[in-house]
KEDODO-741904 format. One record per residue: residue in three letters; x, y, z of N, C-alpha, C in turn. Coordinates in steps of 0.2 Angstrom, whole numbers, plus 2048, in hexadecimal, padded with zeros to 3 digits. Each point is the difference from the previous one (the first is absolute). Layout:
BEGIN
ALAXYZXYZXYZ
...
This chain:
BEGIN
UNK86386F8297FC7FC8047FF7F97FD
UNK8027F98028017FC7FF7F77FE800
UNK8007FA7F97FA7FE8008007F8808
UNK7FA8038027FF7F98057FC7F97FE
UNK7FB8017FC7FC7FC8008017FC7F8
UNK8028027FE8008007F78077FD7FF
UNK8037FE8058067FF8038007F8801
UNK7FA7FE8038017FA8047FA7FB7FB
UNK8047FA7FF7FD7FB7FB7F8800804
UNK8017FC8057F87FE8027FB8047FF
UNK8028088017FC8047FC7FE8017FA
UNK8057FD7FB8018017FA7FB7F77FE
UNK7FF7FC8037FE7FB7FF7F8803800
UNK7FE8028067F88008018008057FA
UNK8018047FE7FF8067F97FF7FB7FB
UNK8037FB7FF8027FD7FA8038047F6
UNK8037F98018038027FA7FD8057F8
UNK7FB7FB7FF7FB8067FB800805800
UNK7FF8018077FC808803807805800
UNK8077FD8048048037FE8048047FA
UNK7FE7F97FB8028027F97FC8057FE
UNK7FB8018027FC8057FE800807802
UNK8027FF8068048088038048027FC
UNK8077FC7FF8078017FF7FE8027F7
UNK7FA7FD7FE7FF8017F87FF8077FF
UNK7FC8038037FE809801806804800
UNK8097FD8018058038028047FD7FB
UNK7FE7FD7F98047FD7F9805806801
UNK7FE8057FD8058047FC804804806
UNK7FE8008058058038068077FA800
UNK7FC7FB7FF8067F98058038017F5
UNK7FD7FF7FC8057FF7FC8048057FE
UNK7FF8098008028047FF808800806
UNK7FF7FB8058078028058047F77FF
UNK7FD7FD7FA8037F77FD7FF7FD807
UNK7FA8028037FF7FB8057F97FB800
UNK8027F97FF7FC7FB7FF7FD7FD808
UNK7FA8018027FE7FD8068007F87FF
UNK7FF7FD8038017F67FF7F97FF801
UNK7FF7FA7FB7FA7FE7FF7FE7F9804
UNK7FD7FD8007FD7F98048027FC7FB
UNK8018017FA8027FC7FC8077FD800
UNK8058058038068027FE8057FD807
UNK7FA8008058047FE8047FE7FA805
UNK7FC7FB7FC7FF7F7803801802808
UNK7F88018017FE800806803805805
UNK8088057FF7FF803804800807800
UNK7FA8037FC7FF8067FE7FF804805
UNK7FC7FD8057FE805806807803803
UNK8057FA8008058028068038047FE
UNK8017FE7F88068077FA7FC805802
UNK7F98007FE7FF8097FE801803807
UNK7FD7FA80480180880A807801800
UNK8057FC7FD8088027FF8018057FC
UNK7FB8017FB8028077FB7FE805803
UNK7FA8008017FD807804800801805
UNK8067FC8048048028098048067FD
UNK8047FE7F98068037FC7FB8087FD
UNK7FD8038037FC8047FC8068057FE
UNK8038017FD8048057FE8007FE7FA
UNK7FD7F97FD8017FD7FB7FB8037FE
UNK7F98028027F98037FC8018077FD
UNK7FB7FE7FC8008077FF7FA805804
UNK8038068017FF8058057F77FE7FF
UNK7FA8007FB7FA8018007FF7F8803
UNK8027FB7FE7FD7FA802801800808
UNK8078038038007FE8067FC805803
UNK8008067FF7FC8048057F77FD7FD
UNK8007FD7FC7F87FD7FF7FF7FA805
UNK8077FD8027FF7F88037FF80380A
UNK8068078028018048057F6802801
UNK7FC8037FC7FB8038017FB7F9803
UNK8007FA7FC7FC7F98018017FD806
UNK8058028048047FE8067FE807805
UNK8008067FF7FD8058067F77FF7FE
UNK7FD8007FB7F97FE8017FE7FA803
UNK8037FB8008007FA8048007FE806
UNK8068078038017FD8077FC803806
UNK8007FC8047FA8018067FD80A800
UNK8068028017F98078027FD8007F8
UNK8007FF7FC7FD8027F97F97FA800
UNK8027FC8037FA7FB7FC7F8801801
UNK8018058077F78017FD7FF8057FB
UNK8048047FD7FF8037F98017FC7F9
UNK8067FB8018017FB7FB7F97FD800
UNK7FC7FC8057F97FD8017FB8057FD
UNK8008058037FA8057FD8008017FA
UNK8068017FB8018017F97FE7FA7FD
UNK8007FB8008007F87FF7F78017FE
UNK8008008087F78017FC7FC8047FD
UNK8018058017FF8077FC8017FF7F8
UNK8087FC7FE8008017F97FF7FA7FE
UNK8037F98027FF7FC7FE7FA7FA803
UNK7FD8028037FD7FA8057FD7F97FD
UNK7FF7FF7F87FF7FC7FF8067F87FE
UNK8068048028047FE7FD8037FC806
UNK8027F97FF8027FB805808803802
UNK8018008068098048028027FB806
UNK8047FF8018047FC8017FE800809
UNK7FF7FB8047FE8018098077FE803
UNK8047FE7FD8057FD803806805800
UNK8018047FB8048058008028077FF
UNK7FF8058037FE8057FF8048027FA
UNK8078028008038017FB7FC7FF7F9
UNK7FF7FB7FE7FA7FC7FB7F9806800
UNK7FE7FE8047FA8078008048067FD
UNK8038028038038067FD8028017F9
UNK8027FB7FC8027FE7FB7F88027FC
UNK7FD7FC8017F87FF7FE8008067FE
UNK7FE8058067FD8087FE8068037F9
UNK8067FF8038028057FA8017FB7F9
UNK7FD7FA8027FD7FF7F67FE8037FE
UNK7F98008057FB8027FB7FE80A803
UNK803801807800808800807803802
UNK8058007FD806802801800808805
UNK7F98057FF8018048047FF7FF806
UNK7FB7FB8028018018058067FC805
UNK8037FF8018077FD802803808800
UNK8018047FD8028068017FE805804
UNK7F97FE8007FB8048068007FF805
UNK8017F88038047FD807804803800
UNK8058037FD808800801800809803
UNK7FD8037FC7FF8088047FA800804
UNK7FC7FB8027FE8038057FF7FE805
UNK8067F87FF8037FE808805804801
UNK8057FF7FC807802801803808800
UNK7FC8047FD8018067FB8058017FE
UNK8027FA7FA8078027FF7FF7FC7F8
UNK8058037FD7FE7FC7F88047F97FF
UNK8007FB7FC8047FD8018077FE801
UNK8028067FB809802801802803807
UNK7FD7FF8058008068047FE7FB808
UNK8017FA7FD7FE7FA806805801804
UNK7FF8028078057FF8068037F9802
UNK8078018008037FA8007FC7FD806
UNK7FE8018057FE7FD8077F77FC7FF
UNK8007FF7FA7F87FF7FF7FF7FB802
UNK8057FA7FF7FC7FC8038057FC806
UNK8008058068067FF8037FD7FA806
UNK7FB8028017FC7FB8067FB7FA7FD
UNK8018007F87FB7FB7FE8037FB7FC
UNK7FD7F98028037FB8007FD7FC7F8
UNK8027FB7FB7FD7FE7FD7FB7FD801
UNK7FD7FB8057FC7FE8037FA8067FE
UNK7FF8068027FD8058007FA7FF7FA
UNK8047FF7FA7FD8007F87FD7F97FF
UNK7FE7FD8057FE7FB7FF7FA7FF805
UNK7F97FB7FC7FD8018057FD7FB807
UNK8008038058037FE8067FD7F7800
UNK8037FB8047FF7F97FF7FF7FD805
UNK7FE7FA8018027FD80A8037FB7FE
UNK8047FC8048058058048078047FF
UNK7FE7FF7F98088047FE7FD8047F9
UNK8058067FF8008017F68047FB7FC
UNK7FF8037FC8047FB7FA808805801
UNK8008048018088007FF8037FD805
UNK7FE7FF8088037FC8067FD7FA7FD
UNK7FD7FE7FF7FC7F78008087FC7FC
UNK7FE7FB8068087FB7FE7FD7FD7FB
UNK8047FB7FE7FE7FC7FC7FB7FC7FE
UNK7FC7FF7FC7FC7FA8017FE7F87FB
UNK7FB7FE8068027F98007F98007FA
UNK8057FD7F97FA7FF7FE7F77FC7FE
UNK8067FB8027FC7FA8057F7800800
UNK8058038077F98048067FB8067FC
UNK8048037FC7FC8067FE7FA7FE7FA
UNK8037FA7FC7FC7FD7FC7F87FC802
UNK8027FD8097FC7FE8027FB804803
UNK8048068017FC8048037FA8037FD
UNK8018027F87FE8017FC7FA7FA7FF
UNK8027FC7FE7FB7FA7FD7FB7FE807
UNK8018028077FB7FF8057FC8057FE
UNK8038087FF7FB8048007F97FD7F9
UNK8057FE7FB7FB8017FB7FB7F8803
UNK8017FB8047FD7FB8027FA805805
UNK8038008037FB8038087FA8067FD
UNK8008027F97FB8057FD7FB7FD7FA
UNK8027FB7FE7FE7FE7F88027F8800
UNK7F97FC7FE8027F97FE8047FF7F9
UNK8057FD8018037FF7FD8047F97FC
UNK8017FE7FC8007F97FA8087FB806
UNK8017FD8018057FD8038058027FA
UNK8068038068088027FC7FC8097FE
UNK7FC8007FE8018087FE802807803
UNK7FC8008058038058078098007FF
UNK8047F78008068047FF8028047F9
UNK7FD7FD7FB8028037FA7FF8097FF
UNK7FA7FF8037FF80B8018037FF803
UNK8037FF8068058038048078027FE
UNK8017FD7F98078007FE7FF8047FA
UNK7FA8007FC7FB8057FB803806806
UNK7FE8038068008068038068027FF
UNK8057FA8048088037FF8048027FB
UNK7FC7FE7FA8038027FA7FE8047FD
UNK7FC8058037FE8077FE803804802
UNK8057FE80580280580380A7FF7FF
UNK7FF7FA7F88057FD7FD8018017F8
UNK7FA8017FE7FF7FD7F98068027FA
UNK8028078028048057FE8097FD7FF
UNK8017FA8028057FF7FE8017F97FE
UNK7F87FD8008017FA7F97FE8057F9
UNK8007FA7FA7FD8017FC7F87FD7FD
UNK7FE7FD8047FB7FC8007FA805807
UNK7FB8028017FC8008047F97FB800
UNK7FE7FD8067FA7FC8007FA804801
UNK7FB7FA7FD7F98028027FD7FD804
UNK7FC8038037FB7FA8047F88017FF
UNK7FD7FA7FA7FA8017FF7FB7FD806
UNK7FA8038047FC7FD8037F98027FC
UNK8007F98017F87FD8007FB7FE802
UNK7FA8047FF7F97FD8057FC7FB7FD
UNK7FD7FC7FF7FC7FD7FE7F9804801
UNK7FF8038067FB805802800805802
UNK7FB804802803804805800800807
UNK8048048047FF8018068057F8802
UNK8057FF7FB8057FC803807803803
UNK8018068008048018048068067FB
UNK7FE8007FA8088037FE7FF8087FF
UNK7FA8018038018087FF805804807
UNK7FF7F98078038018028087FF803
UNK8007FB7FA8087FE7FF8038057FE
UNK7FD8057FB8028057FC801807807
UNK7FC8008048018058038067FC807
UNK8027FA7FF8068008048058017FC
UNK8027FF7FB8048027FB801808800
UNK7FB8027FF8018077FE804802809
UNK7FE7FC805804804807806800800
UNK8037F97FC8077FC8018068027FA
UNK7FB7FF7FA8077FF7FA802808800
UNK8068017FC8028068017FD8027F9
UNK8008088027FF8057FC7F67FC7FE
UNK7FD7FF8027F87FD7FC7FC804800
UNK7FE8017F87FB8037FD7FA7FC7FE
UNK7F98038057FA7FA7FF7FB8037FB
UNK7FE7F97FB7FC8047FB7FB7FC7FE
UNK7F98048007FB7F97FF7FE8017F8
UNK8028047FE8018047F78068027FD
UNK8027FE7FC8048057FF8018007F5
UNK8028067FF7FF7FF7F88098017FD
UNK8037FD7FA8057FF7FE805805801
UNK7FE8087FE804803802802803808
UNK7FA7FF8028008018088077FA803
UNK7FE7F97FE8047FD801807800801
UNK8028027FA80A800801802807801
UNK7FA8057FE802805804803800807
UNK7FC7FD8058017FE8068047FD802
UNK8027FB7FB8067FB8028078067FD
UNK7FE8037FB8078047FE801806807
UNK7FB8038058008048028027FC809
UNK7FF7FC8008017FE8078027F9801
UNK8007FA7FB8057FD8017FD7FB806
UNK7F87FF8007FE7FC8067FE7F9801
UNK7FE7FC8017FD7FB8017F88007FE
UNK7FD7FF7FA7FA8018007FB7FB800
UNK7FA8028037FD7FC8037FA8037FC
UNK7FC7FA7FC7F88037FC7FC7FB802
UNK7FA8018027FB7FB8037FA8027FA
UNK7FD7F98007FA8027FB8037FF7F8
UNK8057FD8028037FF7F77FB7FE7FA
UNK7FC7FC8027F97FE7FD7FC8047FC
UNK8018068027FC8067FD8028057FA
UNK8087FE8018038067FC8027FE7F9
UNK8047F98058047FA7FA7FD7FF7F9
UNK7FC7FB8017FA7FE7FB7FF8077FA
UNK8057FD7FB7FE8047F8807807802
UNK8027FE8058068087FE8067FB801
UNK8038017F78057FB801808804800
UNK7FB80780080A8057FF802800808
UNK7F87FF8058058008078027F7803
UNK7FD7FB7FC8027F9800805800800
UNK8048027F98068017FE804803801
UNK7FE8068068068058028027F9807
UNK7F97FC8038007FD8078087FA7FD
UNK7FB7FD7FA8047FA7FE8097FF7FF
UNK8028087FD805801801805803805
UNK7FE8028068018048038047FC807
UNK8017FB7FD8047FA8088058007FD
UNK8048047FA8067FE8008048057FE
UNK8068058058028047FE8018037F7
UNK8047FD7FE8028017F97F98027F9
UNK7FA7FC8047FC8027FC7FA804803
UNK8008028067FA803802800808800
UNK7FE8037FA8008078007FB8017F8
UNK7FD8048007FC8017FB8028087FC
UNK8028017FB8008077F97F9804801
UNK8018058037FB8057FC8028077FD
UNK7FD8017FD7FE8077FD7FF807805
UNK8058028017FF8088068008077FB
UNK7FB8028048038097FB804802806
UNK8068017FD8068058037FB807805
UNK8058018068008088007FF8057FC
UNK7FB8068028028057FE804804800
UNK8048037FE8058058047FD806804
UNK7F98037FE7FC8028037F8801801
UNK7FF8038047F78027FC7FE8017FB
UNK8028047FE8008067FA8027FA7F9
UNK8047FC8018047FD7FA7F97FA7FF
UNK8017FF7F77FB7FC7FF8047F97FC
UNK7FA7FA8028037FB8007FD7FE7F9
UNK8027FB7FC7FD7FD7FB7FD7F9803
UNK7F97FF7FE7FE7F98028047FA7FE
UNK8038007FB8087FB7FF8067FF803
UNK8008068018068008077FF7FB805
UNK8067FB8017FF7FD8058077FB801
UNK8007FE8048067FC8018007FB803
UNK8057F88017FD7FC8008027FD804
UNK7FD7FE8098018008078017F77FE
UNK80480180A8007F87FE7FD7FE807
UNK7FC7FA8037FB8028078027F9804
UNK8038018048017F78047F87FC801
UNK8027FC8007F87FD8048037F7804
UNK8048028038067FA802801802808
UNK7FA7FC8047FF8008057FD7FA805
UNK8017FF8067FB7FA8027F8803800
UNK7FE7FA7FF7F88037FF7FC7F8806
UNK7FC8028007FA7FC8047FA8027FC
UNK7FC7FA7FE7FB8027FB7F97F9805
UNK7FA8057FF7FA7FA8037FB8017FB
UNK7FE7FB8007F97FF7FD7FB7FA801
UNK7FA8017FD7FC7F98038007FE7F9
UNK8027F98037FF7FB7F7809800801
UNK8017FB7F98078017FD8038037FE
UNK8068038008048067FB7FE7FD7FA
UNK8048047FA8017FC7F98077FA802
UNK8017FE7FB8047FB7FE806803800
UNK8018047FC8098047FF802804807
UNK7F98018048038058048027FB808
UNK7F97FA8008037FB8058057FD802
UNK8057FF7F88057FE800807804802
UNK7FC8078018068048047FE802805
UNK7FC7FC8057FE8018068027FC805
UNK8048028057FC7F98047F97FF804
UNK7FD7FF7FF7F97FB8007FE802808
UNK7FD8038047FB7FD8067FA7FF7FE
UNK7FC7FA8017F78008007FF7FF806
UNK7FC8078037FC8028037FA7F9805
UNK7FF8038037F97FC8027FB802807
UNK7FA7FE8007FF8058078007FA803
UNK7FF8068078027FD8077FA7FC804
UNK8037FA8017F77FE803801800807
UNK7F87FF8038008038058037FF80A
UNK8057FA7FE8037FE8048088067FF
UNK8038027FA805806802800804800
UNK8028038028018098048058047FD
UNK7FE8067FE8088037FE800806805
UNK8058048018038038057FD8097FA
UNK7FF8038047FF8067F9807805801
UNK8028027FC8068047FA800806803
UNK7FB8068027FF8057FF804803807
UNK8057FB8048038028088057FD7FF
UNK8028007F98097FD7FE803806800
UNK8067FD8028078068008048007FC
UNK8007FF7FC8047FE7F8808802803
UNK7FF8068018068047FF8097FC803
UNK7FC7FD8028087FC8058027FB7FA
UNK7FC7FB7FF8017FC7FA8028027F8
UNK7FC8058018048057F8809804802
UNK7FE8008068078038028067FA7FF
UNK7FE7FA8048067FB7FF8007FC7F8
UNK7FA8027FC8017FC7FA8078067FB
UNK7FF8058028038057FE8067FE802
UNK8038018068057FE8058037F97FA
UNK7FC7FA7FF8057FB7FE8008017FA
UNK7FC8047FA8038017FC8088047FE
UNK7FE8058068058047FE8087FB803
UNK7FE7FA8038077FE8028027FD7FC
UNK7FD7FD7FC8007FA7FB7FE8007F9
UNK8028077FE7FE8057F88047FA7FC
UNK8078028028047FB7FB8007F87FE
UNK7FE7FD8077FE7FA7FD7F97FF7FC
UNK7FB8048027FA8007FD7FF8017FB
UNK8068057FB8028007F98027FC7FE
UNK8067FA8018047FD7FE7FE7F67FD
UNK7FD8038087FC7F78027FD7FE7F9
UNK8047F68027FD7FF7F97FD7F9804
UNK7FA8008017FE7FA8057FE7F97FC
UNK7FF7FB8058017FA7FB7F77FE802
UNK7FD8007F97FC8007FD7F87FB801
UNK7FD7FC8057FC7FC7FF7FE7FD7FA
UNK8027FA7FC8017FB7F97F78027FD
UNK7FD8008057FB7FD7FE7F98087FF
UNK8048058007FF8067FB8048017FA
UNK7FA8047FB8027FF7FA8028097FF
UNK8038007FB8058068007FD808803
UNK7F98017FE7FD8068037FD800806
UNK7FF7FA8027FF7FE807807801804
UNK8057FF7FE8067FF803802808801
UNK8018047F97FF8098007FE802805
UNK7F87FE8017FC803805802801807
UNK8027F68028017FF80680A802804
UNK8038027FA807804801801801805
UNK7FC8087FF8018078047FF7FD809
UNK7FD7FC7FD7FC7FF80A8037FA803
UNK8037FA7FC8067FC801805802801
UNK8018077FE806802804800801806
UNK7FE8058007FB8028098007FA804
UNK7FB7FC7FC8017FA8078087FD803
UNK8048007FB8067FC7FF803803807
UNK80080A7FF8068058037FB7FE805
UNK7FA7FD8027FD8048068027FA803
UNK8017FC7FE8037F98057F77FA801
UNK7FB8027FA7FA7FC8007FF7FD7FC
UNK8057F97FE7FD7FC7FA8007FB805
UNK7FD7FE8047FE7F98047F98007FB
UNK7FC7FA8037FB7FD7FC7FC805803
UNK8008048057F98067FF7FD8057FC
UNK8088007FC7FF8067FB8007FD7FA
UNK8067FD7FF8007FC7F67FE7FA7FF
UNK8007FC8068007F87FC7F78017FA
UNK7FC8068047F87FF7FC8018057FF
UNK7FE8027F97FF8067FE7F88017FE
UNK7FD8078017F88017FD7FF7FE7F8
């Protein structure tokens, strides 16, 4: 039985790359023990997605446990399974953020962190083990399937898109909900596309907002953000290890409101923030105690090994008042302001994200390679961190066809 889904890039895009490496890492000594090397994002300048759905079409190249692991992720996902995939989802993991846009990805989620149950779908939709999958399984079901449903199209039918228009589209929604600084609507808008990109620069952006007060608007921005950017994790607290654990574990767009509260005096997660926009150095060392081999078996409090934790993510960060110094210079900049009594905002709470998340998906996935490659020409009048910063989303503007004066000539 040939793999369907695990098969085709665009799939392989919404999963993203971390999250993959991270599957395929649980299968080290299978994949070396048969001299087989899976390909890295690194290894393959932008078109990593295409290569591996071309590895894993070839499954005879797997080894037998990975594939019948990647076989079980694809029958717990597909339509008759998914109110069991759903019901386990909540039951074991409910606090944990899973992906709305792509089932497959749900399904991934559970057997991170509950491996059994993926095998409990599988004998008690199918009653069959996983070597024991009938070739006819997924004879009436289409890709589209593992994906979830969109208007007017899914992402595996949706043509191509214009990125243009989808920038604009973006940047109205954030207009028509939240007052916002002239030019910044597009800047988040290209902040959102490159969440659903960051993974094949080296550099990811921040986007700092600030209130002067309260009740100006960005608890609000934060919660259209969290509708839009992919994979977003909202947090109005969070502590250092909590931090890159979550970035090492899902690989999201994180979003922390209330930075005000935490920041001030805790400088190891300053410094995890400060470094953490630029692939090569955002990762922190700690100290783990090793498995046990069992219950029974006894550990020494010295025993430990020494992990290594990404923290190399887009973030979105608010607060009222100024960031610090070191951190605003890795931001781009929105200040906030309230709304006086002649505008009107439209409320958030009747958006339909999912079409939008679908085509920002959509143009990434058409545009992986150049998105890697791009080396765009520079505005003179940023200075070299500024210039880092603004890269990743000068690219974006460049493929999407928007550097007319409504997106670059003003920057925030």
């Amino acid at each position: 039985m040939n793999l369907k889904c695990f098969s085709q890039s665009g799939i392989l895009q919404q999963i993203g790359s971390r999250r993959l490496e991270k599957l395929f890492s649980a299968f080290r000594e299978d994949l070396e023990s048969e001299h087989h090397v899976l390909l890295t994002p690194e290894s393959q300048n932008g078109t990593y997605f295409d290569s591996l759905a071309a590895t894993l079409e070839s499954e005879a190249k797997l080894p037998d446990r990975l594939r019948n692991t990647l076989l079980a992720l694809e029958i717990a996902a597909s339509p008759e399974n998914r109110p069991h995939l759903d019901s386990a989802i909540q039951r074991r993991i409910p606090n944990i953020a899973v992906s709305q846009t792509c089932v497959l990805d749900r399904a991934l989620e559970l057997w991170f962190h509950a491996p059994e149950e993926i095998d409990s779908i599988i004998s008690a939709c199918q009653h069959v083990s996983v070597s024991d999958f009938p070739q006819n399984a997924f004879q009436d079901v289409s890709v589209s399937d593992f994906e979830a449903p969109v208007s007017p199209s899914s992402f595996s039918t949706l043509h191509s898109v214009d990125g243009s228009a989808l920038l604009h589209q973006l940047a109205d929604v954030l207009k028509r909900s939240v007052i916002l600084p002239q030019w910044a609507a597009e800047a988040i808008a290209l902040w959102i596309l490159h969440t659903y990109a960051f993974h094949l620069r080296d550099i990811t952006a921040y986007i700092g907002i600030e209130s002067p007060e309260k009740r100006c608007g960005k608890t609000t921005l934060l919660t259209l953000l969290n509708e839009l950017a992919h994979r977003a994790i909202a947090s109005s607290n969070i502590s250092p290890p909590a931090f890159f654990r979550v970035i090492e574990d899902l690989s999201p767009a994180l979003l922390i409101d209330e930075v005000d509260t935490f920041l001030t005096g805790n400088d190891q997660l300053r410094g995890i923030l400060n470094a953490g926009y630029h692939k090569k150095t955002a990762f922190v060392l700690r100290a783990t105690n090793p498995p046990r081999a069992s219950e029974d078996s006894q550990q020494s409090t010295n025993d430990y090994q020494l992990a290594r934790f990404s923290c190399w993510c887009p973030k979105a960060l608010a607060k009222i008042g100024r960031f610090p110094d070191t951190l605003a210079d890795r931001c781009i900049i929105i200040r906030m302001q309230r709304k006086t009594s002649a505008e009107k905002c439209d409320r958030s709470r009747d958006l339909d994200a999912v079409p939008l998340k679908q085509q920002c998906l959509r143009f990434v996935a058409d545009h992986a390679a150049e998105i890697a490659t791009a080396k765009p020409q520079l505005p003179p009048e940023l200075n070299d961190r500024a210039a880092d910063i603004w890269e990743p989303l000068l690219v974006l503007a460049d493929l999407a066809g928007a550097t007319g004066p409504n997106w670059l000539d003003r920057l925030p």
